[in-house]
Each structure stands twice: as structure tokens, then as C-alpha cells.
N, C-alpha and C positions, 0 to 999 in steps of 0.2 A: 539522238536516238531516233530511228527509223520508228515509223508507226506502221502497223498491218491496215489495210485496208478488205483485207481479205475478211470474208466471212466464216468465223469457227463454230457456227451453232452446231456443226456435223458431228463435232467431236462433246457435244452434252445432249445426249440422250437422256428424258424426259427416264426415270424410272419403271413409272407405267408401262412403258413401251420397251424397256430392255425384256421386265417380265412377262407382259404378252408374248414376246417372240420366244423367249426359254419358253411359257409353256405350252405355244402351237408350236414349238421343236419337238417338245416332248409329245405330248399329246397327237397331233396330226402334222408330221413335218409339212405337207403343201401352207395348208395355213400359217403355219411359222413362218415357213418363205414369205409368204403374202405381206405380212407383219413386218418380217425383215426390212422389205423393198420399203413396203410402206415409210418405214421409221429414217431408213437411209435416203430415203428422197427428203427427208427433214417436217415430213405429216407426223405429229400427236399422232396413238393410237385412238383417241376416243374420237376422233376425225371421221374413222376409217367404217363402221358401222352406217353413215349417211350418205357416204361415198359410194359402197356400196348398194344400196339400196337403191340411191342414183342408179348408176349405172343398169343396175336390175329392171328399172323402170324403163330407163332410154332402149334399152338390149329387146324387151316386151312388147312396147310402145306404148306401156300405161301413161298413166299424168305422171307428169317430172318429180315426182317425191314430196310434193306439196301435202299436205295433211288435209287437203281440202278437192275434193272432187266436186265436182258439178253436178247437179242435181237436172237430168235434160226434161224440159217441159214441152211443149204443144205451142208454146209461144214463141217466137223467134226471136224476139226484142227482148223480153224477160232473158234468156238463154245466151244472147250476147251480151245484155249486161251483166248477167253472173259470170259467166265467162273475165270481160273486164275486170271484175273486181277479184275475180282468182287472180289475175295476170297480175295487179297491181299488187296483194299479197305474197306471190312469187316472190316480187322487186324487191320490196320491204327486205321479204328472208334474208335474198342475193344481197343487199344492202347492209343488214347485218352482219353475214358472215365477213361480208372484204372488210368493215369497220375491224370486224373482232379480230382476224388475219391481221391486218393493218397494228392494232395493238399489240398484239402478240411480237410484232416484230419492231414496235416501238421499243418495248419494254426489253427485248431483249439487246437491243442495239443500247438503253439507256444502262443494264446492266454490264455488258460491256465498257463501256465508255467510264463508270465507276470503278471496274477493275482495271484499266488502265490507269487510272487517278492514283488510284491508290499503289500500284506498284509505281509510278513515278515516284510519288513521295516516299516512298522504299530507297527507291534508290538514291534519289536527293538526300535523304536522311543516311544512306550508307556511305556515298562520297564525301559527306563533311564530316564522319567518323561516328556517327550514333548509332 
């Protein structure tokens, strides 16, 4: 038997995310569209709210979405080391989200890989008559 190597996350949409888009369908169809794309490019909705806000930021030119703004002082040296140590809190964030990204598609690869298992042994169990 052939194995897929293809990726089917496209076809399990997250619930969360069918509902969002039913109700920015209903509600305000642009936003449903948004929601839609969102979901079919294979992003969680609750992704989609910091993504935003990104971008909101980059589009401004405020600071990147960091919860941490600089505080500018009179000092230089003070002001590039707060500076540095936002930079380095950034890393951290960026850091965590590819880990949690990174999980999220561990887990979902290891769920796969169980539902293959287990339909093999379907079917082993079906060709010897049980």
C-alpha cells in the first residue's frame, strides 16, 4: 500500500476557525473573507489577531508589536542599551512562536502518523478475515 506523503492539514479545519469565518460571513463578509484566507492558508484563527496588529505596526512604523516600547532618555548609552535588551526580548518572542509553530506541526504530523497505524492495522485485521 502506497503511503501519502502529501500534507492534509487543509482538509481539518480547527473548529474555531470554521466559526469565525461563518460569523465575519455573517456579520461583516470582508472580515469573513480575511478569516477565510486566513484559515485556508492553514493559520489558526487566534494567530490572526497578532498578525494583525504586526502588520498594523510595520504599515505605521511604530515598534514591531513588542509589548515593550523604549523609554528615550538624554543618555545615549542608557538608550542603546534598552534598546538591546528590547531587541533581545523580540528574539525571545520570534523564538517562541517558531518553537510553538514547530510543535503544532510536530503534533500534528504525530497525529497523522497514528492514524495511519491504526488504519493499517484495519486493514491487516480486515485481510485475515476479522
Amino acid at each position: 500500500m502506497k503511503k501519502s506523503t502529501k500534507n492534509h492539514n487543509c482538509n481539518r479545519w480547527p473548529k474555531a476557525n470554521i466559526l469565525a469565518t461563518v460569523l465575519g460571513l455573517i456579520f461583516f463578509w470582508p472580515i469573513g473573507l480575511v478569516i477565510l484566507f486566513w484559515s485556508w492558508s492553514g493559520r489558526h484563527v487566534k494567530d490572526l489577531p497578532a498578525a494583525a496588529k504586526q502588520k498594523w505596526h510595520e504599515w505605521t512604523g511604530e515598534n514591531t508589536g513588542s509589548a515593550f516600547k523604549a523609554a528615550s532618555t538624554d543618555n545615549e548609552v542608557f538608550n542603546e542599551y534598552q534598546n538591546t535588551q528590547y531587541d533581545r526580548i523580540r528574539e525571545i518572542e520570534e523564538e517562541i512562536q517558531t518553537r510553538a509553530s514547530a510543535f503544532q506541526t510536530f503534533r500534528s504530523q504525530a497525529k497523522r502518523r497514528a492514524q495511519e497505524k491504526e488504519f493499517e492495522e484495519f486493514m491487516d485485521s480486515a485481510a485475515k478475515g476479522g
